[in-house]
TORKOL-4160 file (C-alpha; in steps of 0.2 Angstrom, whole numbers, padded with zeros to 4 digits, m for minus):
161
<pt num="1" X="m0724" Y="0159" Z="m0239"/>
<pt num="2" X="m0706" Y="0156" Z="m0245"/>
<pt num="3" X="m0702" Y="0165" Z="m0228"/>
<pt num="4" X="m0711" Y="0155" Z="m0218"/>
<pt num="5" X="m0705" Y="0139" Z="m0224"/>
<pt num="6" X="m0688" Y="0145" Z="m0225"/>
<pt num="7" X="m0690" Y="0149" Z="m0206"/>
<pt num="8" X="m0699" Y="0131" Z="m0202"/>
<pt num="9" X="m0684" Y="0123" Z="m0210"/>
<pt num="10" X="m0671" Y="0134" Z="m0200"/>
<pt num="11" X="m0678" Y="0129" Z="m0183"/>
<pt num="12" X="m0684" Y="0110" Z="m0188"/>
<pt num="13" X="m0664" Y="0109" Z="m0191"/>
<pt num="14" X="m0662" Y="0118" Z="m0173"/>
<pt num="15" X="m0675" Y="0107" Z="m0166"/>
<pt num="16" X="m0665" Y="0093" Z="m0173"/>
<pt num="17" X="m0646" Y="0097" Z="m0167"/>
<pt num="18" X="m0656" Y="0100" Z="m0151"/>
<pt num="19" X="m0663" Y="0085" Z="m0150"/>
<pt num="20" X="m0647" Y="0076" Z="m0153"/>
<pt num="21" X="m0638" Y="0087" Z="m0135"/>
<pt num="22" X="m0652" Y="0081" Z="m0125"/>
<pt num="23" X="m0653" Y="0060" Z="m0133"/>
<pt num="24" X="m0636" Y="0062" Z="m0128"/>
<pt num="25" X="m0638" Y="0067" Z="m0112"/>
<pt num="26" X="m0651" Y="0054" Z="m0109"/>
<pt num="27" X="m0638" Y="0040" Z="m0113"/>
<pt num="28" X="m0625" Y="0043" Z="m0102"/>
<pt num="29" X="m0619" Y="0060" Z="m0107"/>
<pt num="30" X="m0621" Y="0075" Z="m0094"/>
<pt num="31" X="m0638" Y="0082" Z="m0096"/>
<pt num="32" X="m0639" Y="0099" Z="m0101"/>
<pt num="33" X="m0654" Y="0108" Z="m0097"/>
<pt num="34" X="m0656" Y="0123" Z="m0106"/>
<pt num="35" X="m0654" Y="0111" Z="m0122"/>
<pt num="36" X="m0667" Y="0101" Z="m0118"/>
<pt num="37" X="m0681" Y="0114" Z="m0114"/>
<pt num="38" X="m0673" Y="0124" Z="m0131"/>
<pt num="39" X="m0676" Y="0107" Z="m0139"/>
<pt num="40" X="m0694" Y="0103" Z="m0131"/>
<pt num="41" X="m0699" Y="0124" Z="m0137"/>
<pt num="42" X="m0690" Y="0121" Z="m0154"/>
<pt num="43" X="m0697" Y="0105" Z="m0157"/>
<pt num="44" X="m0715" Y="0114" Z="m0153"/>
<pt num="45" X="m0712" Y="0127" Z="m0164"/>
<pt num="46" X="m0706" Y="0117" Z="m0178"/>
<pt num="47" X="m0724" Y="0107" Z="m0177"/>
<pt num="48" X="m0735" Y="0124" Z="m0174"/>
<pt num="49" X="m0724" Y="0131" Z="m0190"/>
<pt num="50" X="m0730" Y="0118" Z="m0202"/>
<pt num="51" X="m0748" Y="0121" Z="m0200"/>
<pt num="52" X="m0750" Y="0138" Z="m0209"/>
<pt num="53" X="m0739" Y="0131" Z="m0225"/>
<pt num="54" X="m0749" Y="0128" Z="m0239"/>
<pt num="55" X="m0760" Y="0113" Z="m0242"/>
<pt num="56" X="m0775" Y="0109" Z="m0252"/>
<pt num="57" X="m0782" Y="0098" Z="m0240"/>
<pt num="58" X="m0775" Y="0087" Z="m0225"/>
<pt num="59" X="m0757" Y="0079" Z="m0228"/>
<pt num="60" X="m0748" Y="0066" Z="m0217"/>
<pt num="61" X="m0735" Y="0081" Z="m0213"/>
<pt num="62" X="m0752" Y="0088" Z="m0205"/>
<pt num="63" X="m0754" Y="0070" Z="m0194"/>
<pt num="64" X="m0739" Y="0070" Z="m0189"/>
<pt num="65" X="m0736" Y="0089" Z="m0181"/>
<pt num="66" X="m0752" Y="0086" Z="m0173"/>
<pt num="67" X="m0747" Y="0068" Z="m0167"/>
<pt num="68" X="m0730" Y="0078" Z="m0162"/>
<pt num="69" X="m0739" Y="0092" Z="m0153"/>
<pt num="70" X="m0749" Y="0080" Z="m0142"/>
<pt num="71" X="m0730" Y="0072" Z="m0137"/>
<pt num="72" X="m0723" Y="0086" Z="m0133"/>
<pt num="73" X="m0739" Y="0094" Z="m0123"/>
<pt num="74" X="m0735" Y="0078" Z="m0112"/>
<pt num="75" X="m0716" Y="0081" Z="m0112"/>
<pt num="76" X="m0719" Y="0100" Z="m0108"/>
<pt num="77" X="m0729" Y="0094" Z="m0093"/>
<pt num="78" X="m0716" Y="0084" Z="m0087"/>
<pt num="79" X="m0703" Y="0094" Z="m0087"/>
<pt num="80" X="m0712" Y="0110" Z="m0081"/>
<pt num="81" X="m0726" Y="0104" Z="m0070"/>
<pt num="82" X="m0718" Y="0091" Z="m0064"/>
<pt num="83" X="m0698" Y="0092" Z="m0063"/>
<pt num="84" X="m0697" Y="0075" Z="m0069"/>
<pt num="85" X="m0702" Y="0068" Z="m0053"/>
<pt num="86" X="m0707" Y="0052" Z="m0050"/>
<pt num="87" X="m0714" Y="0042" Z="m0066"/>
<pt num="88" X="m0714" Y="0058" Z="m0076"/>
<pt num="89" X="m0694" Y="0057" Z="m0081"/>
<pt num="90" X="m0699" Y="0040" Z="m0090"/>
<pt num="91" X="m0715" Y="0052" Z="m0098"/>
<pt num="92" X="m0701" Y="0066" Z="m0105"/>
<pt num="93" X="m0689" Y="0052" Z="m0110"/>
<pt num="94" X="m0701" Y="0045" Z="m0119"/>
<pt num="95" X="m0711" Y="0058" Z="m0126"/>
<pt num="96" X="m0697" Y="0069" Z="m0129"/>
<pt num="97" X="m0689" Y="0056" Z="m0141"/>
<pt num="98" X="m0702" Y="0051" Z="m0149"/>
<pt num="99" X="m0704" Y="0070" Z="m0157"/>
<pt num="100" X="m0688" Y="0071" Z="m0160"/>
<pt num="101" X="m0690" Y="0053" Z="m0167"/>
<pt num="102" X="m0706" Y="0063" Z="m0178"/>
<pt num="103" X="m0694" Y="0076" Z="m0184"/>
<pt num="104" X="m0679" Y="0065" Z="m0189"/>
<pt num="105" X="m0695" Y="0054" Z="m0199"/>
<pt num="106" X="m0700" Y="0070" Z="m0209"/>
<pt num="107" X="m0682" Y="0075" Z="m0211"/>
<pt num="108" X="m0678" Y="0058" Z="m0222"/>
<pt num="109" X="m0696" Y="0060" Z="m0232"/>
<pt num="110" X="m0688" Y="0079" Z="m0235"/>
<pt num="111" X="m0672" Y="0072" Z="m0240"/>
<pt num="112" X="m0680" Y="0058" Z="m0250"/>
<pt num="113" X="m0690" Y="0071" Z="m0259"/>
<pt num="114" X="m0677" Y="0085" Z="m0262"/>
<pt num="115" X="m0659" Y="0076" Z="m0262"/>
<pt num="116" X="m0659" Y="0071" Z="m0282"/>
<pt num="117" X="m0646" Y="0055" Z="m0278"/>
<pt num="118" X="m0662" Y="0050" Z="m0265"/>
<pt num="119" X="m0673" Y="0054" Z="m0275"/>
<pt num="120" X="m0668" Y="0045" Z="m0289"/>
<pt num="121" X="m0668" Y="0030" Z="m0279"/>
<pt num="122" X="m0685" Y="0031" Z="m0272"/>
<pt num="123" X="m0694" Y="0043" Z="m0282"/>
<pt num="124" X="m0712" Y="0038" Z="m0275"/>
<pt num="125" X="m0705" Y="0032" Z="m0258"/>
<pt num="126" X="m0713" Y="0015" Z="m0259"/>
<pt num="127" X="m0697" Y="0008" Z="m0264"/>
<pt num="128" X="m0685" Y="m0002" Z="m0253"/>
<pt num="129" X="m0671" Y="0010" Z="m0250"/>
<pt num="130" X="m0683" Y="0024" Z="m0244"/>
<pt num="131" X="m0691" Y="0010" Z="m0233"/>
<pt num="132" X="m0672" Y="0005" Z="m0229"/>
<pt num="133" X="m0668" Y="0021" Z="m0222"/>
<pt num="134" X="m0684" Y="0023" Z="m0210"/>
<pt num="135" X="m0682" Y="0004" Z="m0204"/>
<pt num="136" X="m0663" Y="0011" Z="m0198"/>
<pt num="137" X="m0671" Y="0027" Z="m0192"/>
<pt num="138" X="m0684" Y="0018" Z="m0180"/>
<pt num="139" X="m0673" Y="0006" Z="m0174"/>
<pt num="140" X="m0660" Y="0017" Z="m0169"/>
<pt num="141" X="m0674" Y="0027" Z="m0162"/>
<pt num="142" X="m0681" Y="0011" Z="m0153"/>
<pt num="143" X="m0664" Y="0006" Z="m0145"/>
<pt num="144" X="m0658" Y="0025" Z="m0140"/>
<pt num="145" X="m0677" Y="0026" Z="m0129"/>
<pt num="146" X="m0673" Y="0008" Z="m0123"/>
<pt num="147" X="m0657" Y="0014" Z="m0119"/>
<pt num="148" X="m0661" Y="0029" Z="m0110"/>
<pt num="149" X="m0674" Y="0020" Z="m0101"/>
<pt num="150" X="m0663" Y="0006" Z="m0094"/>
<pt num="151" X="m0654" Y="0022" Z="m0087"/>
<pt num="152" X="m0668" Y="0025" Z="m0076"/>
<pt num="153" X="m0676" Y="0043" Z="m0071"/>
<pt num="154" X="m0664" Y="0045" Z="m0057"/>
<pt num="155" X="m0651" Y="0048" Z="m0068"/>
<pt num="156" X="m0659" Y="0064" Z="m0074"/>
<pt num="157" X="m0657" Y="0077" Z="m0059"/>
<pt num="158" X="m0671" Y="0090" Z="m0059"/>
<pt num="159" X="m0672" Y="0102" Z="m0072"/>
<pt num="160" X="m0665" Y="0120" Z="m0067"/>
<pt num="161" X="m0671" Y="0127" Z="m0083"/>
């Protein structure tokens, strides 16, 4: 088991420096491609990984892979079925970072938990500085997928990859 969450860890940290290629491609910086589809399969991968871990009954890490998996079956649609044509770039926008918004979520719960000076601060997470730090986490997620939106789907060529 150690391997396996050692290895969920490694690509939820890949999925993550992914996501943050292709949120910038969709904000004005040239999109790359094969980022964002390493990003979308990462990103799947990291949700489908957390499922075999350990637990004595159904946690919220659970809820949110499958809420996560359901995003990026949408966003996988998008991209591969449809090229991002039409209405379908707003879907993958969208969907794609609200599952990245999912990962960054679980990675400050993580760092709440594990990080002793965060931890020490918020040791049940019901305190204000843990409810501080995933207010800042939403919002910046809120305006990035306003932003990108406002860009508009013609921005985003069709994906090569």
């Amino acid at each position: 088991m150690a391997t396996l969450l050692a290895l969920h860890v490694l690509i939820s940290l890949i999925a993550i420096a992914l996501g943050m290629v292709t949120a910038a491609g969709l904000i004005g910086r040239p999109p790359r491609h094969r980022a964002s589809v390493a990003f979308l399969w990462t990103t799947i991968l990291t949700s489908v990984s957390g499922f075999p871990l350990p637990a004595d009954r159904i946690l919220p890490s659970h809820i949110v892979g499958a809420i996560s998996l359901v995003l990026l079956a949408l966003a996988a649609v998008a991209w591969h079925r449809h090229r991002l044509a039409g209405g379908w770039a707003r879907v993958w926008v969208v969907t794609a970072l609200a599952a990245f918004y999912l990962n960054v979520f679980v990675l400050v719960v993580q760092a709440f938990l594990r990080v002793p000076g965060l931890h020490a601060v918020a040791p049940t997470q019901a305190e204000p500085p843990f409810a501080i730090a995933q207010g800042a986490v939403l919002l910046f997620f809120a305006v990035l997928t306003v932003t990108a939106l406002r860009r508009g789907p013609a921005a985003l060529t069709s994906p090569s990859a």
